[in-house]
KOLFI-738053 format. One line per field, with one value per residue: residue number from 0; x, y, z of N, C-alpha, C in turn. Coordinates in steps of 0.02 Angstrom, whole numbers, plus 50000, padded with zeros to 5 digits. Example, Ala and Ser with C-alpha at 12.3 -4.5 7.8 and 13.67 -1.06 7.14 Angstrom:
REM KOLFI-738053
doba: c(0,1) .
n_xx: c(50660,50642) .
n_yy: c(49716,49888) .
n_zz: c(50390,50354) .
ca_xx: c(50615,50684) .
ca_yy: c(49775,49947) .
ca_zz: c(50390,50357) .
c_xx: c(50660,50645) .
c_yy: c(49835,50002) .
c_zz: c(50390,50394) .
REM end
This chain:
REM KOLFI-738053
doba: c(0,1,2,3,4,5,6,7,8,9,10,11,12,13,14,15,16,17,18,19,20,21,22,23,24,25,26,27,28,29,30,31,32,33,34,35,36,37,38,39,40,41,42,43,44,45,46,47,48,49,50,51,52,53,54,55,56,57,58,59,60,61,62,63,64,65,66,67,68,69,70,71,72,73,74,75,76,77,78,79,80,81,82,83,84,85,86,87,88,89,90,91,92,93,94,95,96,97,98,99,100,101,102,103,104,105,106,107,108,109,110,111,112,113,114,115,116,117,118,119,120,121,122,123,124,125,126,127,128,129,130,131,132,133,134,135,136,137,138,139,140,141,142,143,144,145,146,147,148,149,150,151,152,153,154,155,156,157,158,159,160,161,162,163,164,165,166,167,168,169,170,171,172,173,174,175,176,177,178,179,180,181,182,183,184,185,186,187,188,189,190,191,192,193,194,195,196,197,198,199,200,201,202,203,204,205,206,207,208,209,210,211,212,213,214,215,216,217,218,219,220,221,222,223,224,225,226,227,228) .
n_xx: c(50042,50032,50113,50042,50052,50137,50064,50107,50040,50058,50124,50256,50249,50299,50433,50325,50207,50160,50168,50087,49981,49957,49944,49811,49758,49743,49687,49556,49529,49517,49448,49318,49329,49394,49505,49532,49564,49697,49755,49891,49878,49732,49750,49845,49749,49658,49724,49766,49892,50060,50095,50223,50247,50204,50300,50410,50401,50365,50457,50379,50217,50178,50254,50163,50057,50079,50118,50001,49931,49982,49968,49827,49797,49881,49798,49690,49683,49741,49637,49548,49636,49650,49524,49502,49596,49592,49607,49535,49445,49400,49526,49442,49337,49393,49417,49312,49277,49361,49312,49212,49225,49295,49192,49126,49036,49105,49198,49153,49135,49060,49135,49252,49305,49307,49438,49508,49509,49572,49731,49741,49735,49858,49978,50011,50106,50188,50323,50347,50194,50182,50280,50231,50106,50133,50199,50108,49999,50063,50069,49950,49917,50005,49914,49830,49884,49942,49818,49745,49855,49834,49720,49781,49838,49795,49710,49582,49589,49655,49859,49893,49935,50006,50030,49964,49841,49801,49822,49701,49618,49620,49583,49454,49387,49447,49357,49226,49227,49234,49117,49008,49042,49019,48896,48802,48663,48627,48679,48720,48815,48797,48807,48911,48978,48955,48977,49106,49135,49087,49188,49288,49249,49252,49397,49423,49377,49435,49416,49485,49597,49709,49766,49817,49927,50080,50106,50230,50391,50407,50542,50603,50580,50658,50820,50962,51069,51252,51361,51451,51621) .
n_yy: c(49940,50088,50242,50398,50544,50660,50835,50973,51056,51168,51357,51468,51615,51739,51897,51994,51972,51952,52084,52124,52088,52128,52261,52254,52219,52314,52426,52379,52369,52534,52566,52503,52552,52671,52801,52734,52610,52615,52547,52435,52310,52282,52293,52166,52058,52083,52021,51901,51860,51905,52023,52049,51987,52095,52199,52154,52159,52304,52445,52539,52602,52695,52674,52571,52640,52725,52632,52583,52707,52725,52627,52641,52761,52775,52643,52674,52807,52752,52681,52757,52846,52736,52737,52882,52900,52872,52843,52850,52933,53128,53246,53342,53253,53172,53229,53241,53102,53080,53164,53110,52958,52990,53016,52905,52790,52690,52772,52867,52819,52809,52730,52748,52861,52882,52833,52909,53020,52985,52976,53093,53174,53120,53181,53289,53238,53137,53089,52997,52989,53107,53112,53034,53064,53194,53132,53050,53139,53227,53139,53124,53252,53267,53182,53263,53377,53305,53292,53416,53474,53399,53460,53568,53552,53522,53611,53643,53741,53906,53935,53902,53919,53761,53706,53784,53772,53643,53609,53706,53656,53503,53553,53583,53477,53405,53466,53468,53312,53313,53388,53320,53173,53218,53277,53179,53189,53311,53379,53329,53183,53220,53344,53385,53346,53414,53564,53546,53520,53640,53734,53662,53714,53856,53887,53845,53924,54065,54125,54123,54238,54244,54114,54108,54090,54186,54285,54276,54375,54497,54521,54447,54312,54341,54328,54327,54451,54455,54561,54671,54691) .
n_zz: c(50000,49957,50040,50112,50026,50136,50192,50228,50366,50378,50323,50297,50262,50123,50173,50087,50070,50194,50232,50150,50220,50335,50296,50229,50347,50434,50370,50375,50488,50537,50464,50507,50659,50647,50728,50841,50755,50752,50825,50891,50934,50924,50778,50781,50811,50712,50609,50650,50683,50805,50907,50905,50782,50694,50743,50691,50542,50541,50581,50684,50744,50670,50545,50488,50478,50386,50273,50224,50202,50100,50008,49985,49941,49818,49756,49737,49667,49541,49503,49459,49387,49266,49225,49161,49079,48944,48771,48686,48681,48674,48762,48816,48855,48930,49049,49102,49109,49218,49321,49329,49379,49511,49596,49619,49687,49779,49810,49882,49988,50164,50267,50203,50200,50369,50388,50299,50374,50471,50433,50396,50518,50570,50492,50510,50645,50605,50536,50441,50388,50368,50242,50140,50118,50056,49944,49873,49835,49780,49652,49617,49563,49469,49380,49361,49302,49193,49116,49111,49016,48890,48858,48835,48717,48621,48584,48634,48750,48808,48824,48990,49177,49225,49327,49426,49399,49410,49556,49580,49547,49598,49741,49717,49679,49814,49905,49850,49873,50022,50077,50004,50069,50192,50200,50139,50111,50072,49955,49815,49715,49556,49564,49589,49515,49376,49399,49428,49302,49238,49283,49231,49089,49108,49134,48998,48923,48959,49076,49179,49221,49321,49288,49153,49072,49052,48910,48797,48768,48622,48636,48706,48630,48524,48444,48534,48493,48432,48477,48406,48390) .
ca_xx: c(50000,50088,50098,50000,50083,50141,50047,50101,49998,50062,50192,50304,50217,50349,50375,50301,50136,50140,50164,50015,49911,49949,49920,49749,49697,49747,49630,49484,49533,49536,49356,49285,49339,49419,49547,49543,49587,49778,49786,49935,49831,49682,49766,49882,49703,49617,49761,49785,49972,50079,50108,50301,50266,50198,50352,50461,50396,50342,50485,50339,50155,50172,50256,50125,49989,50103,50120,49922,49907,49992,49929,49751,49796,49894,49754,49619,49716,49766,49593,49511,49662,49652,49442,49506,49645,49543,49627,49483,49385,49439,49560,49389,49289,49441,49414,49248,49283,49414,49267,49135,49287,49318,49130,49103,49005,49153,49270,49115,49112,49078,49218,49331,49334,49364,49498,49564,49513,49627,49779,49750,49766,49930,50014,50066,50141,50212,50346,50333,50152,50185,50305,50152,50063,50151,50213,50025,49967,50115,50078,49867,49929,50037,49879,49763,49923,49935,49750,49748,49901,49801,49667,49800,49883,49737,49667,49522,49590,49718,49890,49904,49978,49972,50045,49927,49771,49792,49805,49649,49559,49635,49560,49386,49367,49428,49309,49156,49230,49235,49069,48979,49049,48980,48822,48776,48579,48598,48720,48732,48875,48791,48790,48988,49011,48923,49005,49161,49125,49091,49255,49336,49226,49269,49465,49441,49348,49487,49367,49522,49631,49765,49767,49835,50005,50084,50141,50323,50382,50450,50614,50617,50577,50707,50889,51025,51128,51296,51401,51508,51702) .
ca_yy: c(50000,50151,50279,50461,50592,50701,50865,51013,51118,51276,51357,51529,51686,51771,51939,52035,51932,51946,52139,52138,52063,52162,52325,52251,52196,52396,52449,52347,52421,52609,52582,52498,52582,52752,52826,52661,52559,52609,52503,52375,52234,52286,52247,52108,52028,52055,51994,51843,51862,51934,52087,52047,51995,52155,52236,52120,52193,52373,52461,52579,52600,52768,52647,52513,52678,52765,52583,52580,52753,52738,52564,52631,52819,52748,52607,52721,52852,52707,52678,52833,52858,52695,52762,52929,52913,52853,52874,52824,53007,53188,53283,53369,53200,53127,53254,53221,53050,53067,53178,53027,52920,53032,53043,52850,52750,52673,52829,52920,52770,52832,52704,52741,52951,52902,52808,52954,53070,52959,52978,53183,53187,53087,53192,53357,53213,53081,53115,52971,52988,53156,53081,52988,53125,53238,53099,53040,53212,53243,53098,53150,53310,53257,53148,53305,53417,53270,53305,53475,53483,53397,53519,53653,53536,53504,53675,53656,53791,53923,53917,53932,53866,53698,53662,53807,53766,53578,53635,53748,53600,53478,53589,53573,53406,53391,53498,53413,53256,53321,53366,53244,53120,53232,53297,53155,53206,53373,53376,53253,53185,53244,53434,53404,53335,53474,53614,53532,53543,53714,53747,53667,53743,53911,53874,53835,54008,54096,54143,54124,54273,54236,54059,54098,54088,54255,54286,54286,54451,54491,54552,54363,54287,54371,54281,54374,54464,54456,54631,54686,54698) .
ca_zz: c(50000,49933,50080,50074,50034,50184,50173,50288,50410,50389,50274,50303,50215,50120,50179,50041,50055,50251,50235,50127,50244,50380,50267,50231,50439,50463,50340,50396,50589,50513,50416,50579,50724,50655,50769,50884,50728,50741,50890,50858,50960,50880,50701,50760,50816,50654,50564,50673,50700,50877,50917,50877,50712,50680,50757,50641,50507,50533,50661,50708,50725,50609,50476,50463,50436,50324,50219,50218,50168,50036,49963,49972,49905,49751,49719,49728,49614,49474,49472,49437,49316,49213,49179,49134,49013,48888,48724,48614,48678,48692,48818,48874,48880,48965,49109,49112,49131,49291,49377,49349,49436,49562,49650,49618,49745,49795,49827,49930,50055,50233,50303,50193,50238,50407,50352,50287,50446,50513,50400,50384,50603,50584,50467,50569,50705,50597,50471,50382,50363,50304,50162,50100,50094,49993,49882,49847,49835,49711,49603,49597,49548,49413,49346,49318,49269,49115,49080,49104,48970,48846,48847,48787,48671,48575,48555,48682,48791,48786,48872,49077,49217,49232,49397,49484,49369,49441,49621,49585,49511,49662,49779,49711,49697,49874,49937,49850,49912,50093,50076,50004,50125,50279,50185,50087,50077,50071,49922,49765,49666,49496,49568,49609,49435,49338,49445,49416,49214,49218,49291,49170,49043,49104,49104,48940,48900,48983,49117,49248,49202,49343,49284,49103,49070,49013,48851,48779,48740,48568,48661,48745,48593,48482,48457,48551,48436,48439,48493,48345,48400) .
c_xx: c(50044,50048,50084,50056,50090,50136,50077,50063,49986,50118,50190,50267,50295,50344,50366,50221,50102,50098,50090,49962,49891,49919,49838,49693,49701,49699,49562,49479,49493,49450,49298,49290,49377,49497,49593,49577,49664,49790,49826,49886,49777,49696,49788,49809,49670,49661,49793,49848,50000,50087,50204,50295,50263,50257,50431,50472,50387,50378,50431,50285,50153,50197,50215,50066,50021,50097,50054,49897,49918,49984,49878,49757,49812,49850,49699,49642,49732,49690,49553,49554,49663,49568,49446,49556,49634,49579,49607,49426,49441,49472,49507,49353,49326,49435,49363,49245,49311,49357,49201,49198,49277,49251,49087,49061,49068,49200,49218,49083,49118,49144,49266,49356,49345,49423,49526,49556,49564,49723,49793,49782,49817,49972,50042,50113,50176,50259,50359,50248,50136,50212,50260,50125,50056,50177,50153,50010,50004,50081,49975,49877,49930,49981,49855,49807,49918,49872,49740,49809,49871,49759,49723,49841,49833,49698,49621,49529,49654,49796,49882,49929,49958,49972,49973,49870,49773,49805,49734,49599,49559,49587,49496,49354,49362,49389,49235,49165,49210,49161,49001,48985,49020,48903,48800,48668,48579,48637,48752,48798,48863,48820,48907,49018,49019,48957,49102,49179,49115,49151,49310,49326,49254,49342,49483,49432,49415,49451,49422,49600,49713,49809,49819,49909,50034,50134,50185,50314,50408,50537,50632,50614,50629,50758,50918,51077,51199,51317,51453,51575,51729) .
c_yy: c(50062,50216,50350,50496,50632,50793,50928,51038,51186,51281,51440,51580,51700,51845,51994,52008,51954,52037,52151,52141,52093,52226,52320,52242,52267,52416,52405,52375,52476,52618,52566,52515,52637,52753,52748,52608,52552,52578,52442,52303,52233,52261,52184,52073,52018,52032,51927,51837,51903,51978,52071,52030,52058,52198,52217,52154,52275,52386,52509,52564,52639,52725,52612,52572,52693,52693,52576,52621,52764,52697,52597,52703,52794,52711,52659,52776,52809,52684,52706,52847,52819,52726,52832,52930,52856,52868,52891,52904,53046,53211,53305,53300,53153,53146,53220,53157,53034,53101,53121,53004,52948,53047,52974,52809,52739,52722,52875,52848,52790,52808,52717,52823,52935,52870,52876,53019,53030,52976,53064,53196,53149,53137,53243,53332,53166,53109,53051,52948,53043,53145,53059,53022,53170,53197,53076,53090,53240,53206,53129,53203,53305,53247,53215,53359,53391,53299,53343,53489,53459,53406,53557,53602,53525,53553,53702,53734,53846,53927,53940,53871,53809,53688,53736,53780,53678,53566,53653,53681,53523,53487,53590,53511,53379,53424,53467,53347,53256,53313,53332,53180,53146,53265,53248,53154,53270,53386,53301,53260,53225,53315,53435,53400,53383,53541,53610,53539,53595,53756,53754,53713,53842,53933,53889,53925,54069,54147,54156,54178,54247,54160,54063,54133,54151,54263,54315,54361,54450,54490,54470,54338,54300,54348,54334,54391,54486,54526,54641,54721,54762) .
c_zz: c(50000,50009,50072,50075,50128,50156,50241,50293,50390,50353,50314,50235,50187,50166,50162,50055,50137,50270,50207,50167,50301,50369,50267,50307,50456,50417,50353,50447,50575,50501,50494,50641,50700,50698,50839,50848,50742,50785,50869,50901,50941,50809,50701,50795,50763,50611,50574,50692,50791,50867,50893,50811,50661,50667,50734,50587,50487,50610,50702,50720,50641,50551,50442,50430,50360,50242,50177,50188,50113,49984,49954,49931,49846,49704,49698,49658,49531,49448,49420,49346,49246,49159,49160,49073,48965,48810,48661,48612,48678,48744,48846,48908,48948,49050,49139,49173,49214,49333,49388,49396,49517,49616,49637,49675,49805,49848,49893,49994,50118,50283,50267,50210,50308,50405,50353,50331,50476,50503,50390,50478,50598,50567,50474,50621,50670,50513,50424,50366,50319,50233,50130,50085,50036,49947,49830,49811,49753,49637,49586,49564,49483,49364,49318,49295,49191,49070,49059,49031,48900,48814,48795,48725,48599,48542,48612,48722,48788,48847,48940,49107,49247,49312,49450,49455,49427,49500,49641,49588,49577,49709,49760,49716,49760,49902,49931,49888,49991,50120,50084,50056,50190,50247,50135,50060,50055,49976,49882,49726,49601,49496,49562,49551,49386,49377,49438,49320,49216,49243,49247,49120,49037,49110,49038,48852,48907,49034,49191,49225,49258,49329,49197,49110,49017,48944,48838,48745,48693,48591,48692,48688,48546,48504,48483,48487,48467,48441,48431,48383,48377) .
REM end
């Protein structure tokens, strides 16, 4: 009688896989208990592991948020961006597109803003939650700088500054977001959408005088001429 295989119990996470898993028992904490979630025995409970494995992997508390904050900012951001950069529509439609994204079911989930009430009160006390911050922040930026650039490349709109226009435009979205997540009866996604299109729309008008980028002077434009000897 041929003997069974021998099957093990239990195997060794790598740890890239382990890290994961811990990133994900902190974001389940964060959505269900808020402020309480950052508790390291609170995560290493929902993640089944010790409090030392935790502290194997993550020398901090502040590192394990900062790891979290920045898995869920990036995903959330790659999302939005894969349904906006569309290449089959227009630079305007494309906007369009990233503000549908951007006020999705999904993204206006009550647990997941305090989630990120959680991650905004870290980031005056924790400097590597601040790094996350402004690196995130950076890279969202960048996305609607791209967009914004393919408005003026196309014609749609005439030149201005990208990097303040996509601050300006930043800054609105988070605001509807804010919001919406604390007034969700009083205040609909459509209104944030449409409000957010006439923005653009009036960008594109040249409706934002401090916003347009100032034009070369002939004296700048003109080759340096050489001094005669």
């Amino acid at each position: 009688m041929a003997s069974k295989r021998h099957v093990p119990k239990f195997h060794r996470a790598t740890p890239a896989v382990r890290r994961e898993a811990l990133v994900e028992a902190t974001l389940r904490c964060l959505k269900q208990f808020g402020h309480e979630g950052v508790s390291v025995r609170r995560i290493s409970a929902e993640a089944g592991v010790s409090i030392g494995l935790i502290n194997h992997h993550f020398p901090s508390k502040s590192g394990l948020i900062a790891e979290t904050y920045e898995t869920i900012a990036l995903s959330l951001l790659d999302s939005i961006r894969q349904q906006a950069e569309n290449k089959a529509v227009s630079p305007r439609d494309r906007l369009s597109n990233f503000f549908h994204a951007s006020f999705a079911p999904e993204i206006l989930d009550p647990q997941l803003f305090n989630v990120w009430l959680v991650f905004w009160s870290m980031v005056a006390h924790s400097a590597e939650i601040r790094a996350v911050h402004f690196s995130t922040y950076s890279k969202y930026r960048s996305v609607l700088e791209s967009l914004l650039s393919q408005l003026v490349d196309s014609g749609s709109a005439p030149p201005f500054k990208l990097r303040t226009a996509a601050i300006a435009l930043s800054a609105l979205l988070d605001g509807f977001w804010v919001e919406l997540s604390l007034s969700p009866t009083v205040f609909k996604p459509r209104e944030a959408i449409a409000l957010c299109e006439d923005w653009v729309n009036a960008l594109c008008s040249g409706g934002f005088p401090r916003l347009l980028a100032a034009p070369r002077t002939k004296k700048a434009d003109a080759a340096p001429k050489r001094r005669k000897v």
